[in-house]
N, C-alpha and C positions, 0 to 999 in steps of 0.2 A: 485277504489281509495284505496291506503295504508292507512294503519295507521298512516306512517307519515304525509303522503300528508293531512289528515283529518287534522291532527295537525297544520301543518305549513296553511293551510287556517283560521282555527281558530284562528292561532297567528295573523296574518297578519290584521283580523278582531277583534282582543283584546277583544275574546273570550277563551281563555284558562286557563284550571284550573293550580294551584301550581306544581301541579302533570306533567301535563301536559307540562308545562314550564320547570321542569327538564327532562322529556324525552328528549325534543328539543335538551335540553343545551348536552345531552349526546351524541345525536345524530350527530348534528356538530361537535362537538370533535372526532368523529371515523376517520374521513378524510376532507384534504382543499377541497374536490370537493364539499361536503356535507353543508361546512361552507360558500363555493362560492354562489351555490343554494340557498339559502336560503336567502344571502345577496341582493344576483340580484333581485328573487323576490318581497325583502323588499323594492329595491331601484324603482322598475317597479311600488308596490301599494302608497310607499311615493310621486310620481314624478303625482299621479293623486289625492291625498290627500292634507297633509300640505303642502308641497314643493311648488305646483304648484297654492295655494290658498291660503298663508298665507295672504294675505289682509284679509281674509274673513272668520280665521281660529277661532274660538270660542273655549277657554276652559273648560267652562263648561260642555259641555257634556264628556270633556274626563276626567273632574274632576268627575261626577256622574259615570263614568264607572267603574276609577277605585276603584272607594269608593264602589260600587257595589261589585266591583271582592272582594275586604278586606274582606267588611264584607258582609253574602253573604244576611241576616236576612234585610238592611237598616233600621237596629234600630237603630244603636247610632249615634250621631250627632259630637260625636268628638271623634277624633281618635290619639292614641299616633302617636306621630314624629317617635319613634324608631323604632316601628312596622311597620309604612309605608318604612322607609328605609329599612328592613330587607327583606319585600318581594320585592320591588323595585329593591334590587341589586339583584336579582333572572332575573330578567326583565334586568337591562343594561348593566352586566357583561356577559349576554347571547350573546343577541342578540342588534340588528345596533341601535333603535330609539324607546326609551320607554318614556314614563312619569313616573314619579312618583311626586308625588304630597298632600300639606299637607295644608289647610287654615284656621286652629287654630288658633284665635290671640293670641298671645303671652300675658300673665297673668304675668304683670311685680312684683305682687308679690312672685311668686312662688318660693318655694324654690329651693338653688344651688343644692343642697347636691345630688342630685339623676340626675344629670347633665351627660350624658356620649358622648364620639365622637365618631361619626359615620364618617364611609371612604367610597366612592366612586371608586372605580376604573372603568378605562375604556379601554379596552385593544384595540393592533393595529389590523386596519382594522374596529372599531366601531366609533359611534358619538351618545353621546346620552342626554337629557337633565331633567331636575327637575325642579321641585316647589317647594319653601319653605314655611314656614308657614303663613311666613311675605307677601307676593304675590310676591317676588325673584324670577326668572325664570331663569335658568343658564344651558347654553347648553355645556355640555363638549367634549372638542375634542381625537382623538385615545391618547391611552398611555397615559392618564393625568389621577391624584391622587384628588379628595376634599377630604378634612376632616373638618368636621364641626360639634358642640357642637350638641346633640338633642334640645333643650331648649337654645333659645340666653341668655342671661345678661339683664338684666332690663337697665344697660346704655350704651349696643352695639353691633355689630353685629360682631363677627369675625369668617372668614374663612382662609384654609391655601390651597393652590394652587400650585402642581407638574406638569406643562404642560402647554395645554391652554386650557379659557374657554373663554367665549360669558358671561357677565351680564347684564342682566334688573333688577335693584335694584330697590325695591318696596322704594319710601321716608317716612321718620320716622326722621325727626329733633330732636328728642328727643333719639334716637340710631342710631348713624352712621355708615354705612356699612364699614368693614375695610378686606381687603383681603392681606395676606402676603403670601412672595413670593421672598424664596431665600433672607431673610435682608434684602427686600423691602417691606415697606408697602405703599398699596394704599386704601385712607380713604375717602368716598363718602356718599352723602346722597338720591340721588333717581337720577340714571345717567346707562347710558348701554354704555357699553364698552368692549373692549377684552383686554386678556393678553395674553401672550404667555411666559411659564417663565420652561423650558424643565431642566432637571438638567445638561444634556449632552451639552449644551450651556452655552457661557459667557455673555449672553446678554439677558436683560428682557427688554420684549416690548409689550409697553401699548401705544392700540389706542383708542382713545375717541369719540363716537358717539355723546351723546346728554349729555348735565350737565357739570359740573365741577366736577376734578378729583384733589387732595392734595397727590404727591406721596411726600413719606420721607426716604431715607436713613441714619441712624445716622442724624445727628444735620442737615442735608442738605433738603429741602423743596422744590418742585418745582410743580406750577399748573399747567393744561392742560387745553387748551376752545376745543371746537366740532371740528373737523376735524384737532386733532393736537397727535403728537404720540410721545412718550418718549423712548429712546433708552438708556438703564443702561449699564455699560460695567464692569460686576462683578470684572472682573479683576483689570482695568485700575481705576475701581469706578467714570467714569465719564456718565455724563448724555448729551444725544443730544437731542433736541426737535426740529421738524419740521411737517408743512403741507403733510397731504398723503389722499388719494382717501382712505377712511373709507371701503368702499364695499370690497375692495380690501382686506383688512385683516378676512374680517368678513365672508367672502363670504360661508366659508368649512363649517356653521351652516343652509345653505343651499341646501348643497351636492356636492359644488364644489370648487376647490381653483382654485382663479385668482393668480398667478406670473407674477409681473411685472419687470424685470431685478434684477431677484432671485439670487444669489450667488448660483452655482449648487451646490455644495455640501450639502448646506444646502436645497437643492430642491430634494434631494435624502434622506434627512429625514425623509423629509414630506412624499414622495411617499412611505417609508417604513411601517410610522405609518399607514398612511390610508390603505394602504392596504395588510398587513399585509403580508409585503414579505423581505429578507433578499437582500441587495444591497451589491456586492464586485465590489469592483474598483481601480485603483489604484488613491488614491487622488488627490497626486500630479502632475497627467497627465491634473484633470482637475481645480483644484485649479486655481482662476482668472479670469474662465467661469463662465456666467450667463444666465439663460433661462427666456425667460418671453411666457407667457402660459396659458391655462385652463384644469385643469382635473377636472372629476365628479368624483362621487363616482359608480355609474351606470356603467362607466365603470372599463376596469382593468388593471392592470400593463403593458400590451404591448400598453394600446392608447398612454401612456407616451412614452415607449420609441421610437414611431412613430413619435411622436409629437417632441421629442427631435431631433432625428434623421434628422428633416430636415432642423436644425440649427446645428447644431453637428455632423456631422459621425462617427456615433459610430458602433460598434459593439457587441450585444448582446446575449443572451445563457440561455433560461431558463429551469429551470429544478426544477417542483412544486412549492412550495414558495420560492426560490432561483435565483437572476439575478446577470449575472455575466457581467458585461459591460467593453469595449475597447475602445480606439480610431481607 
């Protein structure tokens, strides 16, 4: 067995040192074959792990782990915020599906003054998710941005959100969770829900699993109950709300997106973000098509356009991370 190969079982197993996790990250970056490998793997031991057993999936030992990996002595009992994010984004910015993870309660005295934000990135072709300190669990999707205080506010929670995430807000009535997003804010107090708020789009959409949801625009205010999803139109600045199949939006924090009568071009977003390939087309050929459909992550760019294909006859052409599609 390689050196690599020693590695990426170690990774897979969330065994690998700092050190060792930069190797990785170097190593994917030489070539897509190398970044492919690696992800398929991820997706083969995820799909017999959390994926496949999230009823039954316990955090704690993945909180003991990676407190373990931090610190390697398990002498200190509490661990700065900033530090965990620092090695963390070593871990999500690498590779497909990390934790990182903080359970400090938040000391609503403590001073502002030493307050810094921390940014998340998560680039195309990953998914990856965190723990806040608060018990927040927030899963974020390819090509999306958090940025978030180290240290919340003694009276609130604020994040700022370039993409989309998955939220399970830990409740705190005494600090309410607030995520902004593109002049939208959405203001919560212990509720899981998704956004999806891309900057290359005119349109932010918030679907609501369980709780209640206070979106605000300028002076304009509107609630959401469980199984009900908000449609902002940046532009037009108008707001639709209706009934939608909740799984359906949420479903990519499990490794695969449902479309259901997608606007295609906005379904060649998606398929670029997840997996991190370049789509040329000519728009307007398909502008006023919609696909509806399931891809994983498991697999890769050509199930799609198989899958397209036998609604659509198209014509395809690839060439590395490159797809070049026809009618």
């Amino acid at each position: 067995m390689s050196a690599i190969d020693t590695i990426i079982q170690k990774y897979l197993q969330g065994k690998t040192s700092e050190e060792e996790n930069l190797q990785l990250q170097q190593w994917i970056r030489q070539s897509p074959e190398n970044k492919k490998r690696l992800f398929v793997e991820k997706d083969i031991w995820d799909t017999f792990g959390f994926h496949s057993n999230k009823k039954n999936y316990e955090t704690t030992p993945e909180l003991e782990l990676l407190r373990k990996r931090i610190d390697a002595n398990n002498q200190k009992r509490l661990i700065n915020l900033s530090r965990v994010l620092r090695i963390a984004a070593i871990l999500l910015i690498a590779f497909g599906l990390g934790w990182a993870t903080q359970n400090i309660p938040f000391n609503d005295n403590q001073q502002t003054a030493n307050v810094s934000m921390q940014e998340v990135f998560v680039p195309k072709g990953q998914v990856n998710q965190i723990f806040l300190a608060d018990g927040t669990r927030i899963w974020i999707n390819s090509e999306s941005r958090l940025t978030l205080p180290s240290v919340f506010a003694p009276h609130e929670r604020v994040v700022k959100l370039n993409g989309e995430a998955f939220f399970e807000v830990a409740k705190d009535k005494k600090r309410p969770f607030r995520v902004e997003v593109n002049g939208q804010q959405i203001e919560v107090f212990g509720t899981s829900f998704n956004v999806r708020a891309y900057s290359n789009s005119n349109t932010i959409e918030t679907t609501l699993e369980t709780g209640k949801v206070q979106l605000r625009v300028g002076n304009q205010t509107t609630m959401l109950n469980p199984g009900e999803q908000s449609l902002f139109n940046r532009v037009a600045k108008q707001m639709v709300v209706s009934k939608v199949d909740v799984v359906t939006f949420s479903s990519w924090k499990d490794g695969r997106f449902e479309f259901q009568n997608e606007d295609l071009i906005e379904v060649f977003k998606t398929v670029e973000r997840w997996y991190d390939v370049d789509i040329t087309c000519d728009e307007n050929t398909f502008r006023g098509m919609h696909f509806s459909g399931v891809i994983k992550r498991n697999k890769d760019a050509r199930h799609f356009l198989e899958l397209l294909n036998l609604t659509v006859p198209i014509h395809y052409e690839i060439k590395s991370d490159k797809i070049l599609i026809s009618k």
